[in-house]
C-alpha positions as CSV (number, residue, x, y, z in Angstrom):
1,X,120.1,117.9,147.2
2,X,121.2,120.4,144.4
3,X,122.1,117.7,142.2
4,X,118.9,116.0,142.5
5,X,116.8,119.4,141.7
6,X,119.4,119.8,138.8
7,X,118.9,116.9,137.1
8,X,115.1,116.7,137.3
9,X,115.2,119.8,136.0
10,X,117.3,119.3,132.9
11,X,115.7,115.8,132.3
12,X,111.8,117.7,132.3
13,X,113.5,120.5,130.1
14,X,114.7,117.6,127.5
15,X,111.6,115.9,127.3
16,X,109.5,119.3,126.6
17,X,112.2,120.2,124.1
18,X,112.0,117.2,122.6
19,X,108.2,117.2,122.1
20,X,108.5,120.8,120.1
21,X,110.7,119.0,117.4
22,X,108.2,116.2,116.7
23,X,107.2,116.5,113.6
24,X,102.7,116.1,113.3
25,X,100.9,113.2,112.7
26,X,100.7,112.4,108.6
27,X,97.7,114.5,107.4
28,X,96.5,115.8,110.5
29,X,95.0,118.4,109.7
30,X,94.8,117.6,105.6
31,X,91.2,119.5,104.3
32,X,88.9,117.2,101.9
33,X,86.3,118.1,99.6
34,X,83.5,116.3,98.1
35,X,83.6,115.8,94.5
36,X,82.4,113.9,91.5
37,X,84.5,112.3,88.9
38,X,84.3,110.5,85.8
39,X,86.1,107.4,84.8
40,X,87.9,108.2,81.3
41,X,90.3,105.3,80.3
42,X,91.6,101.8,82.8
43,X,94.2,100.4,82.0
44,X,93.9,96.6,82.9
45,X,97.4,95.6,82.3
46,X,98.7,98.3,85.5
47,X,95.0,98.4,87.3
48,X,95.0,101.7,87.3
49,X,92.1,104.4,86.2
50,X,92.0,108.0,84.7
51,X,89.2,109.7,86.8
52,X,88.5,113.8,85.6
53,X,86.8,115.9,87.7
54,X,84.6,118.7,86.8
55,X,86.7,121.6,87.1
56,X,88.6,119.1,84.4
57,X,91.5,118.1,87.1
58,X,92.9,114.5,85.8
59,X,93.7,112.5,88.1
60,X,95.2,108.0,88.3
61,X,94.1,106.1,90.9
62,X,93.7,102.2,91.3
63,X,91.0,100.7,89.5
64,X,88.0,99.2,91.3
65,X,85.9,96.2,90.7
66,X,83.1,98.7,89.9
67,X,84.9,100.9,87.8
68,X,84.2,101.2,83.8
69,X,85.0,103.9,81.5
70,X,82.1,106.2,81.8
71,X,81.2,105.7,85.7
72,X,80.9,108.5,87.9
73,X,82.6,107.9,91.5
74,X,82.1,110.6,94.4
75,X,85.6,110.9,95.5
76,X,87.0,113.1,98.4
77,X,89.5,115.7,96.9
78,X,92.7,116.0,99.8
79,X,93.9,119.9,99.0
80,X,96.8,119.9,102.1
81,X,98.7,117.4,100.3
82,X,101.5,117.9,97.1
83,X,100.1,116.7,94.9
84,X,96.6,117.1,95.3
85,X,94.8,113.8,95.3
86,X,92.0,112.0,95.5
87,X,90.7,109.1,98.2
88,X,87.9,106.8,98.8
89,X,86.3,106.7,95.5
90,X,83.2,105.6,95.7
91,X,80.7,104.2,92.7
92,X,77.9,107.0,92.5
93,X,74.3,106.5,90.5
């Protein structure tokens, strides 16, 4: 009867251990901020774009249909992240 008690006990004791080790979901708790950007160079040969920011941040993302040098795109800015980057660009008029 003391064996059965003893294993239960170290099996639930494993399993909680092992749930403090797990390591949290992939931006769980990542912080993002509106902010507008302008498109400043594509390159068509990679697909890529040069978007600055206000604050004059530079930052290469992948070019949308949408996208021309000059168009403004209301991105959000993820700050829990290294690097900083931006996501869901979307065309803004």
């Amino acid at each position: 009867m003391l064996r059965f008690y003893t294993s239960t006990a170290l099996l639930t004791s494993s399993l909680l251990l092992g749930l403090l080790f797990l390591p949290p979901a992939h931006n769980a708790s990542a912080r993002a901020i509106g902010v507008f950007a302008t498109v400043t160079a594509v390159d068509t040969r990679t697909g890529t774009a040069t978007l600055t920011t206000a604050a004059g941040e530079v930052y290469s993302m992948p070019k949308d249909s949408l996208w021309n040098v000059g168009s403004r795109v209301q991105c959000e800015r993820v700050e829990d992240t290294i690097p900083v980057r931006l996501q869901r660009c979307q065309p803004w008029e």
